[in-house]
C-alpha positions as semicolon CSV with decimal commas, in nm:
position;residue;x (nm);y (nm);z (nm)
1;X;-10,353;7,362;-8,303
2;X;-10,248;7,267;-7,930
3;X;-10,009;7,007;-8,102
4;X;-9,861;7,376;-8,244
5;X;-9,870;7,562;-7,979
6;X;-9,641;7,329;-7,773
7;X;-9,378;7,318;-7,999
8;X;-9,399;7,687;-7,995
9;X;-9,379;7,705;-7,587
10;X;-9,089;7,399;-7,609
11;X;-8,918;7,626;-7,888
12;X;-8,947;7,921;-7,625
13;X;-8,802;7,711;-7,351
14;X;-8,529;7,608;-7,573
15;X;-8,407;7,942;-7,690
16;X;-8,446;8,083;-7,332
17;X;-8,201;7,782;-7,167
18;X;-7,977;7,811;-7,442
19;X;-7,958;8,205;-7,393
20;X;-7,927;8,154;-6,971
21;X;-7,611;7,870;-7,065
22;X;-7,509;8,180;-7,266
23;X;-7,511;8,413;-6,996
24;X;-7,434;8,129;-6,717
25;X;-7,030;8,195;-6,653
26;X;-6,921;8,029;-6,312
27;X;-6,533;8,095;-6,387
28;X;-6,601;8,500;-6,377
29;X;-6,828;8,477;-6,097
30;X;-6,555;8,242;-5,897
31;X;-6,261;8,528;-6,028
32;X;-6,437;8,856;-5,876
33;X;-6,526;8,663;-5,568
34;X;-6,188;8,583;-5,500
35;X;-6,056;8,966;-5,577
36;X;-5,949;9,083;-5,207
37;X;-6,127;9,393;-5,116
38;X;-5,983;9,688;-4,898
39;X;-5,877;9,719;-4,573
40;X;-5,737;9,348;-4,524
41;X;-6,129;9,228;-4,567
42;X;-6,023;8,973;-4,782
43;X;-6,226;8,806;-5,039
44;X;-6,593;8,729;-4,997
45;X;-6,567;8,378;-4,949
46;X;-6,356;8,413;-4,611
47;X;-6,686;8,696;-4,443
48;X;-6,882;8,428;-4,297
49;X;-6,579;8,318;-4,127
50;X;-6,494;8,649;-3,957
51;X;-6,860;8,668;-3,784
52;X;-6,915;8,380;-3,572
53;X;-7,305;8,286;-3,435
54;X;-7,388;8,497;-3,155
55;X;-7,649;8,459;-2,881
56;X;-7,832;8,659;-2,660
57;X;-7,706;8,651;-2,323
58;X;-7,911;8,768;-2,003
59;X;-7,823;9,086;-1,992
60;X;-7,945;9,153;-2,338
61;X;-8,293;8,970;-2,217
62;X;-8,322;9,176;-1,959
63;X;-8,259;9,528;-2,154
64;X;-8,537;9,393;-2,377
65;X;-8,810;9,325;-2,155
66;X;-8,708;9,682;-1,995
67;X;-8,681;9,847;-2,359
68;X;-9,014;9,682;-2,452
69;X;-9,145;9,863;-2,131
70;X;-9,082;10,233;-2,269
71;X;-9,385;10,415;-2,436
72;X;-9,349;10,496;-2,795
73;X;-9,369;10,928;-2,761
74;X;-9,311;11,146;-3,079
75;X;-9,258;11,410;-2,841
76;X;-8,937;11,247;-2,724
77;X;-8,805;11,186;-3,119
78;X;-8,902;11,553;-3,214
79;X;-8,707;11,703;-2,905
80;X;-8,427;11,501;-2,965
81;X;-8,411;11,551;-3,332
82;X;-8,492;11,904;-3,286
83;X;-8,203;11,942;-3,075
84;X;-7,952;11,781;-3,274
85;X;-7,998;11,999;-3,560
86;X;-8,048;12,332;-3,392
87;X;-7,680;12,518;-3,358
88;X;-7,736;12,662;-3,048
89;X;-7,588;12,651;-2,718
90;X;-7,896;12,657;-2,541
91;X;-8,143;12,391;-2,504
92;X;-8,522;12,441;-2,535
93;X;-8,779;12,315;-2,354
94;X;-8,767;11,925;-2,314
95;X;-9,118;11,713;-2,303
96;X;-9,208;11,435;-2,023
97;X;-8,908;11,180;-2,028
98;X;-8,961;10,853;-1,852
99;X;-8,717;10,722;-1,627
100;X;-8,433;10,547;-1,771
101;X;-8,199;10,519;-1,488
102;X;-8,237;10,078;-1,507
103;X;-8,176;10,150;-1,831
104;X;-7,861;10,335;-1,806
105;X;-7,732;10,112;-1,512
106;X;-7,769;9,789;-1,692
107;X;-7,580;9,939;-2,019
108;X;-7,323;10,099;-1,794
109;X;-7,250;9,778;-1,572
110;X;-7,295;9,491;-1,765
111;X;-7,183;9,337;-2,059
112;X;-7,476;9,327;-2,363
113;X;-7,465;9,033;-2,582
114;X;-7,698;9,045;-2,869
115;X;-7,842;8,782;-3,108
116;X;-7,706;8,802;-3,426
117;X;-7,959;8,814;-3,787
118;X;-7,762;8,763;-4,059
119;X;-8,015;8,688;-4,353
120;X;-8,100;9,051;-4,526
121;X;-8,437;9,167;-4,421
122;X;-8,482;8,957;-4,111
123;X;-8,788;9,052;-3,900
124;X;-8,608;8,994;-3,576
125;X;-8,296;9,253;-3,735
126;X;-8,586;9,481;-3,816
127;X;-8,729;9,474;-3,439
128;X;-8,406;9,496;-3,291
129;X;-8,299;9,782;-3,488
130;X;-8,637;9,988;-3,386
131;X;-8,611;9,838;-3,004
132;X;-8,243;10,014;-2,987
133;X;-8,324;10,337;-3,172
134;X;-8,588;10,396;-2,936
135;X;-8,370;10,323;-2,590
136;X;-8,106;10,556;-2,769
137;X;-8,326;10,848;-2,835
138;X;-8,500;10,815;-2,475
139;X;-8,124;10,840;-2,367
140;X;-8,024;11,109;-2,555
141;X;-8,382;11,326;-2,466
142;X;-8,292;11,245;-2,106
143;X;-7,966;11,343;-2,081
144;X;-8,054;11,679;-2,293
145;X;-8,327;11,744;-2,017
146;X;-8,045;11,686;-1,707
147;X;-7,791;11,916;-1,924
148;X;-8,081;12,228;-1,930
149;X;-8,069;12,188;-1,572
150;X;-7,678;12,223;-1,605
151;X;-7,642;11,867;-1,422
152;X;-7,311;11,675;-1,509
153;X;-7,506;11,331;-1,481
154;X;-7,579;11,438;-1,848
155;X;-7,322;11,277;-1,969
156;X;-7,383;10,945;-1,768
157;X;-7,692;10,895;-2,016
158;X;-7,466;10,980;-2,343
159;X;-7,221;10,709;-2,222
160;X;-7,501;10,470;-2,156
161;X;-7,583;10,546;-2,572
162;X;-7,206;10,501;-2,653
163;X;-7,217;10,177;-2,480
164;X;-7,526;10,076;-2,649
165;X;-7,392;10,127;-2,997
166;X;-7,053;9,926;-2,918
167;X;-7,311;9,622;-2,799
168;X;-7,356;9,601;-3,209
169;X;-7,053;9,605;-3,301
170;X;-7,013;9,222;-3,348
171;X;-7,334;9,241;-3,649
172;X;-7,245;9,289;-3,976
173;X;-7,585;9,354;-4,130
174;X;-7,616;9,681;-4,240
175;X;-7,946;9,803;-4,085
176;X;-7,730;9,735;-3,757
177;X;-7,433;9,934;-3,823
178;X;-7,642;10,197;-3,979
179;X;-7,823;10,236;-3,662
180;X;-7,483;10,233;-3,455
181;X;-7,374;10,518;-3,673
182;X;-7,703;10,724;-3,580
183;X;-7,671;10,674;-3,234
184;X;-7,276;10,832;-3,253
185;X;-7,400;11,083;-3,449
186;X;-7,684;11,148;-3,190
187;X;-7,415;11,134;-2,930
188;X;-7,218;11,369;-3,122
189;X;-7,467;11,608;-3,206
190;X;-7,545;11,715;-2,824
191;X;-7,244;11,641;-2,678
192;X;-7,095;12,015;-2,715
193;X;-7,401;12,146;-2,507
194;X;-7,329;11,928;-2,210
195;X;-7,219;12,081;-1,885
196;X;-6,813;12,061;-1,886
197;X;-6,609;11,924;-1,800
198;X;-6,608;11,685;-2,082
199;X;-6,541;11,318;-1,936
200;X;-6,252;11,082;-2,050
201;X;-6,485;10,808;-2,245
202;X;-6,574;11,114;-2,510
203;X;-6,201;11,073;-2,641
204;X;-6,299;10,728;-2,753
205;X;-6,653;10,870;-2,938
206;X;-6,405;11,202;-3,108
207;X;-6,134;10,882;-3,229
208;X;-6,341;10,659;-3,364
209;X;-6,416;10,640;-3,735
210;X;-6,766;10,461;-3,882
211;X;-6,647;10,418;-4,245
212;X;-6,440;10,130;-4,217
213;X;-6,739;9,913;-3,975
214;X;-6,977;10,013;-4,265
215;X;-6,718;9,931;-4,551
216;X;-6,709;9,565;-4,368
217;X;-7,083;9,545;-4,393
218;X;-7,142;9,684;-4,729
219;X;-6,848;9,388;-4,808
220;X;-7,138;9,150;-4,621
221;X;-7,433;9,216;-4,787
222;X;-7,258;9,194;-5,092
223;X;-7,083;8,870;-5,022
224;X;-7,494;8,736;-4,923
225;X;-7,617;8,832;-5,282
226;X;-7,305;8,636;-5,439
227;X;-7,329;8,352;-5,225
228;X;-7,727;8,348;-5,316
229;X;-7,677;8,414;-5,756
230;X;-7,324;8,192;-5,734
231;X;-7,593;7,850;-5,619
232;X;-7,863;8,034;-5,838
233;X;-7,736;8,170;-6,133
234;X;-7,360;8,241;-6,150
235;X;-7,365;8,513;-6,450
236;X;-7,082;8,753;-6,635
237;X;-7,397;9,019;-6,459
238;X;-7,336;8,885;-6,124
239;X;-6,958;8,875;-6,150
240;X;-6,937;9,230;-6,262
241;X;-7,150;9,368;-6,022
242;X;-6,955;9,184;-5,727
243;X;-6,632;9,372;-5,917
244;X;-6,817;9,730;-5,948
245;X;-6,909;9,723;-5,557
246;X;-6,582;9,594;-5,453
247;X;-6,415;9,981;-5,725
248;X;-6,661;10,141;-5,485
249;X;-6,518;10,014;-5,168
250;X;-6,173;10,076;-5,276
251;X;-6,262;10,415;-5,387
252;X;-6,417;10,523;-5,024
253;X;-6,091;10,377;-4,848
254;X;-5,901;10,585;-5,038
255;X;-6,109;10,934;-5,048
256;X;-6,005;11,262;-4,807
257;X;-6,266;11,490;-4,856
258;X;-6,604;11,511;-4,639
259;X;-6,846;11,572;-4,913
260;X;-6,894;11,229;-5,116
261;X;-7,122;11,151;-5,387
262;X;-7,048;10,810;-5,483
263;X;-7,222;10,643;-5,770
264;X;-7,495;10,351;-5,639
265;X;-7,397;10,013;-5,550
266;X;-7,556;9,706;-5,761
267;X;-7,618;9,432;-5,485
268;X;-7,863;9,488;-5,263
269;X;-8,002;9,825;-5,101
270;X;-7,850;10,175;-5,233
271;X;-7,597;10,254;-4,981
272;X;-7,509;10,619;-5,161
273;X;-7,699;10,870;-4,897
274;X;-7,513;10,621;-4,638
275;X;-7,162;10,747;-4,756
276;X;-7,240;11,083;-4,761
277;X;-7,401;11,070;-4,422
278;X;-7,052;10,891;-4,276
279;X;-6,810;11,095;-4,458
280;X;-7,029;11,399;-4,289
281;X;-6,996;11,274;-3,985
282;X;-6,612;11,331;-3,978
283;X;-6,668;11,683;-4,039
284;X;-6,938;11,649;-3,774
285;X;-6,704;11,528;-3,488
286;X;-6,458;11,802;-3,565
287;X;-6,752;12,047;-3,497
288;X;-6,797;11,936;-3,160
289;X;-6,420;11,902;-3,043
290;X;-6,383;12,273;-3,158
291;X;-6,709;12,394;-2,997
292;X;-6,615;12,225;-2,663
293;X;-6,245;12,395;-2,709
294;X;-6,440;12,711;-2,738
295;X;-6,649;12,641;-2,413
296;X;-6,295;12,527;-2,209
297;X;-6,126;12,889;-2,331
298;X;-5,930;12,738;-2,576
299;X;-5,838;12,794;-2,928
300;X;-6,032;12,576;-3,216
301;X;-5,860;12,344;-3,462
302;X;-5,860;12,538;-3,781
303;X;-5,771;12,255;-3,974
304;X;-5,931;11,958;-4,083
305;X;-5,940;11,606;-4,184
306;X;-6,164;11,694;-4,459
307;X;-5,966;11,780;-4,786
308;X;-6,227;11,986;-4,857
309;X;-6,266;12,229;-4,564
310;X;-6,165;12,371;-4,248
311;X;-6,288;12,574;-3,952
312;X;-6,341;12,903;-3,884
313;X;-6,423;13,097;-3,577
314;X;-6,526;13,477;-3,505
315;X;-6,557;13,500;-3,134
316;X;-6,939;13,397;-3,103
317;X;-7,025;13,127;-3,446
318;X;-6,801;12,826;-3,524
319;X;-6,856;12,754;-3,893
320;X;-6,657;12,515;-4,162
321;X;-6,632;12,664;-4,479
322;X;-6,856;12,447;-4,706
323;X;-7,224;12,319;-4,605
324;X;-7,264;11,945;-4,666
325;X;-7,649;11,911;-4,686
326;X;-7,783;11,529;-4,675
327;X;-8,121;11,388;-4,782
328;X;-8,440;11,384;-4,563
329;X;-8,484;11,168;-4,291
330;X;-8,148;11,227;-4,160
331;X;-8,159;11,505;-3,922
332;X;-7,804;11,636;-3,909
333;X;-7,603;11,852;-3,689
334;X;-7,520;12,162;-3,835
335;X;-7,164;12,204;-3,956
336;X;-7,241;12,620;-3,789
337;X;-7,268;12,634;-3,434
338;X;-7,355;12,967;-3,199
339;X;-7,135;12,870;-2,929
340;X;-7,116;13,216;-2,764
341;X;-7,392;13,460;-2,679
């Protein structure tokens, strides 16, 4: 009977390896790797070389242990987040905010160096991520709380935010660049109910454009998972997955409109509710240069950069002319703004 049975499980084994030297296909995997994707990324075998190591440096040390030093308040995420998606001009009233002015003065003055976490799920990316999101927020509630009391230094605390989010800019993973789009869209979001007039270091904020930082880390996760099944198990599945994420990148390069629903990505985490939240955030920008051209007596913009839409104002409510909702957590700015009494 047991002299049975183990033919039966060395039978099993045998059908299974000779099904997985089937499926095993190193040529296809080695093909779609080398496939260039968009935006002069190049293939996914040349990513690692476009990040080099990066360490901490002491100004990052010391924004940590000063970071580390801030209470964790609900009160402070609720106001913020409250603000940000309430389209008025007026702003309500703020809770305690502790002091951030170190804070501010180390992000304004020196220059942040981060360590870098490449490997997907990395505790240390995963602390980082919170540690920032938290000084950003306490930023954003403070300079909300100086802009109720109509105090220019407002913006000092929304450049401090700006300058935070630029410190990641030299981390590919995507939990980092996800959290460097919040914080512009955070920026973004209050910005038009700031005391004018608006400073020069805004322009930079209103010009720059998310989707091609995230494209370059949705090419480096995927270029992880094929560098991980191409030394594990280099399948035809592995190779066409690498070639349906690389259609999806070359389909968001090339797309106009502001309201995206693109189909789900097959390595690694879903990144769909991420394109529609960038893509928003075009529309989003534009809704802040034309309520701050309001504000200054000027005309607004009615068109847009957005295939899909354009702006429309009739003496008191800015408004584009489609709503692009987005899934819960995010907390968007509305695309309708009160900007006159």
């Amino acid at each position: 009977m047991l002299k049975k049975a183990a033919i039966i499980v060395l039978a099993v084994i045998g059908v299974l390896g000779s099904v997985a030297l089937w499926f095993r296909n190193e040529e296809a995997v080695a093909t779609s790797a080398a496939r260039p994707w968009p935006g002069d990324m190049g293939a996914l075998s040349t990513v690692a070389d476009r990040w080099p190591p990066q360490k901490a440096n002491e100004s990052s040390v010391k924004l940590t242990a000063l970071a580390n030093s801030l209470p964790k308040d609900e009160a402070v995420d609720d106001f913020v987040a409250r603000e940000m998606t309430r389209g008025e001009l007026t702003i309500g009233d703020p809770p305690a905010v502790p002091d951030v002015s170190a804070i501010r003065e180390v992000l304004l003055r020196e220059q942040i160096v981060w360590e870098r976490y490449d490997e997907i799920g990395d505790p240390n990316a995963i602390s980082a991520r919170t540690m920032h999101m938290t000084l950003a927020r306490t930023l954003i509630a403070r300079a909300l709380t100086k802009a109720r009391a109509n105090d220019p230094a407002a913006w000092d605390e929304l450049h401090s935010v700006w300058k935070l989010a630029r410190t990641l800019d030299g981390h590919p993973q995507m939990m980092t660049q996800t959290a460097a789009l919040s914080m512009d869209r955070m920026i973004n979001a209050v910005a038009w109910k700031m005391p004018l007039p608006v400073p020069s270091w805004f322009g930079e904020l209103q010009a720059r454009d998310n989707v091609q930082r995230l494209l370059e880390s949705f090419q480096f996760q995927s270029a992880s998972y094929w560098k991980d099944g191409a030394r594990i198990f280099p399948t035809r599945w592995l190779a066409n997955s690498v070639d349906h994420d690389r259609s999806i990148a070359e389909e968001l390069s090339n797309l106009e409109q502001c309201d995206v629903n693109m189909r789900v990505n097959e390595l690694g985490t879903d990144l769909s509710s991420l394109w529609r939240r960038a893509f928003r955030y075009r529309a989003e920008r534009e809704a802040t240069a034309n309520a701050l051209r309001v504000r200054e007596g000027k005309s607004i913009e009615t068109a847009s950069r957005c295939s899909d839409g354009r702006w429309m104002f009739d003496g008191t409510t800015l408004r584009f002319s489609r709503e692009i909702p987005t899934a819960a957590p995010d907390t968007p700015m509305p695309l309708v703004l009160r900007v006159k009494p």
